[in-house]
N, C-alpha and C positions, 0 to 999 in steps of 0.2 A: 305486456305481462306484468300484475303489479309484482311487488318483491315481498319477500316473508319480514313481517313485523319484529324485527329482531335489533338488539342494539349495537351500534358498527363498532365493535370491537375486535381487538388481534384474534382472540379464544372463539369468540363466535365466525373469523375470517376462515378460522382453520375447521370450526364444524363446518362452514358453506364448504371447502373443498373435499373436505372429507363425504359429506351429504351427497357432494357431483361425480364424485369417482364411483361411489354406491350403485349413484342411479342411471347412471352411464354404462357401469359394470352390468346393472341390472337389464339394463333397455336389451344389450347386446344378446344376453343371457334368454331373455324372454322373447325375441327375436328370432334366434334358433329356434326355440321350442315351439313357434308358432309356424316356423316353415316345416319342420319334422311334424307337426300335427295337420298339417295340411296336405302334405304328402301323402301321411297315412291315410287320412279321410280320402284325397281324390283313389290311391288305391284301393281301400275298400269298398269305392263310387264304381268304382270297375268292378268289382267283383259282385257286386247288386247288378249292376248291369247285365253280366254273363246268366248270373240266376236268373233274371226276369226275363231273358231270354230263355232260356231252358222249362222255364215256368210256362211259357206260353205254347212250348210244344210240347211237353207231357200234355197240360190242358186239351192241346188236339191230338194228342194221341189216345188220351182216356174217354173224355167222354164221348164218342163217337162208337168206343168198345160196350158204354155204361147202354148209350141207346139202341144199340143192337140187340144187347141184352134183353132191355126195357118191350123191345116190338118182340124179339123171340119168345120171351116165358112170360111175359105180362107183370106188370106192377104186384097184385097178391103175392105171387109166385117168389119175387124179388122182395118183398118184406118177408116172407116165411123163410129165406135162405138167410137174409139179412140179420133174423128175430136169433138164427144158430150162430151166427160168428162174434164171436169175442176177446177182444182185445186190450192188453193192460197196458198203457206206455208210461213209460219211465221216466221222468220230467224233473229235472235240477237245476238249482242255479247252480254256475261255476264261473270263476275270476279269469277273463282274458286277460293279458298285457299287449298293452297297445303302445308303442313309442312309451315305454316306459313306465305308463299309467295303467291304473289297474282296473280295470271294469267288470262290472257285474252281469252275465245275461243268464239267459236260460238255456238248459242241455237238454234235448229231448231223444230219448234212446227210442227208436223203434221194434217192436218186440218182433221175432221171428215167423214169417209168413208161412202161414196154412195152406196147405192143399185142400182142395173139396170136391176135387173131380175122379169119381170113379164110373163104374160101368152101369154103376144101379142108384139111379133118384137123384145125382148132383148132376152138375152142368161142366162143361170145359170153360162156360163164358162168366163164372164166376169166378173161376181162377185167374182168369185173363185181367177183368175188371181190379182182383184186387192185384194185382202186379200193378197194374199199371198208373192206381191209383195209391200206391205204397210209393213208387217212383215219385209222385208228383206231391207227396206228404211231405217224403225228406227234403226234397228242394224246398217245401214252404216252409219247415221248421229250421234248414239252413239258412232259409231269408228272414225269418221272424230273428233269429239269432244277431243276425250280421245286420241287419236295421237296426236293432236294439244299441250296437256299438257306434253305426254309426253316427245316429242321434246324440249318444253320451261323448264320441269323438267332436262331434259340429259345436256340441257346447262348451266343451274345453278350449276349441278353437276360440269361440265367442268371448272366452273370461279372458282369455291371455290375451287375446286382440286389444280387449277393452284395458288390462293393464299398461299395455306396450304403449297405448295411445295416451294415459295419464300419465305416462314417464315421459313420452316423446312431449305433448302439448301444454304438460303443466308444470307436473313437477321440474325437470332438466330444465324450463325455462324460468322457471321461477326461483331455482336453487343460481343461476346464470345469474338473472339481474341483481340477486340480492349481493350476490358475489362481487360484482362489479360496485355495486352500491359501497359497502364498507368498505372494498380497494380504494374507489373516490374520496371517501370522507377520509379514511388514514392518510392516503397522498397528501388530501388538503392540510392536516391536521400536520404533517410532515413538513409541507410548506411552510405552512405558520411558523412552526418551531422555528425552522432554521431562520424566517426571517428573521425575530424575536432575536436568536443568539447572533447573529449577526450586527443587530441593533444595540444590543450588550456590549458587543465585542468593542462597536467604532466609540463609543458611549466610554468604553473604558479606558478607548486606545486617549480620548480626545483629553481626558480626566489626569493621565499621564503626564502629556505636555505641559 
């Protein structure tokens, strides 16, 4: 690893250690938050999981109701029922907190289910149809929701990974050798000295006699 182009002095020995404690403090710091973000993402991996399970039996529980429908009263029939139902939903974004970070998705309220089965002109198997496919809305508008965070959790994972990795591979080892480097040159430059006064010293003892 080269070393940072810096000149081996005491004042710059003392930025390297100071720079190392930083990024050491730093590594360990960013560390945690990469295992606390990984936690949260495999738990919310699970909780996509559960949905896309439950998503696939609503799925067979609904349309199987929608085709019975479809062979009882016939497609016209089921556009003219269709053309009278009306529905407004309520759709926001709102901020989750996730491991501390704040995320943006979307809130989708469902608005209160219709009845349309009485004894004259509606069906019981349109009541059925939208229960069932009300059921299998929420689940998708809980997974569109809980996707959204995941994606924006997996990318915070991705930054702070890629930080931890430019403390552990670069920086810490390049703040290390330069550190060593100016320790080297002072030691030598310490050696020197003392030979030198040494040299003085026999120089002066010899001058004496």
């Amino acid at each position: 690893m080269a070393k940072l182009n810096v000149a081996p002095t005491k004042s710059n020995l003392l930025i390297m250690k100071e720079q190392l404690t930083t990024a050491r403090n730093g590594y360990d710091l960013l560390e945690q938050k990469r295992e606390i973000l990984v936690q949260e993402l495999m738990h919310m991996v699970e909780r996509v999981k559960l949905l896309e399970r439950d998503i696939d039996f609503a799925v067979k529980n609904a349309y199987p109701v929608f085709k019975r429908m479809l062979m009882s009263e016939g497609a016209d029939q089921i556009r003219r029922i269709a053309h009278d139902i009306h529905y407004d939903f309520d759709m926001q974004e709102k901020q989750v907190t996730v491991a501390g970070l704040s995320f943006q998705t979307l809130d989708v309220k469902l608005p209160e289910k219709k009845l349309f089965f009485s004894g004259i002109g509606t069906y019981a198997d349109t009541d059925e149809v939208i229960d069932k496919f009300f059921s299998l809305l929420s689940l998708l508008t809980q997974m569109a929701s809980i996707r959204t965070i995941v994606w924006r959790l997996a990318e915070e994972v991705k930054k702070t990974q890629r930080r931890v990795n430019a403390l552990d591979k670069m920086v810490i080892p390049q703040t290390e050798e330069t550190k060593k480097y100016i320790e080297n040159v002072l030691e030598e430059k310490e050696r020197e000295n003392i030979f030198v006064l040494k040299s003085l010293k026999k120089k002066a003892e010899r001058s004496g006699e």
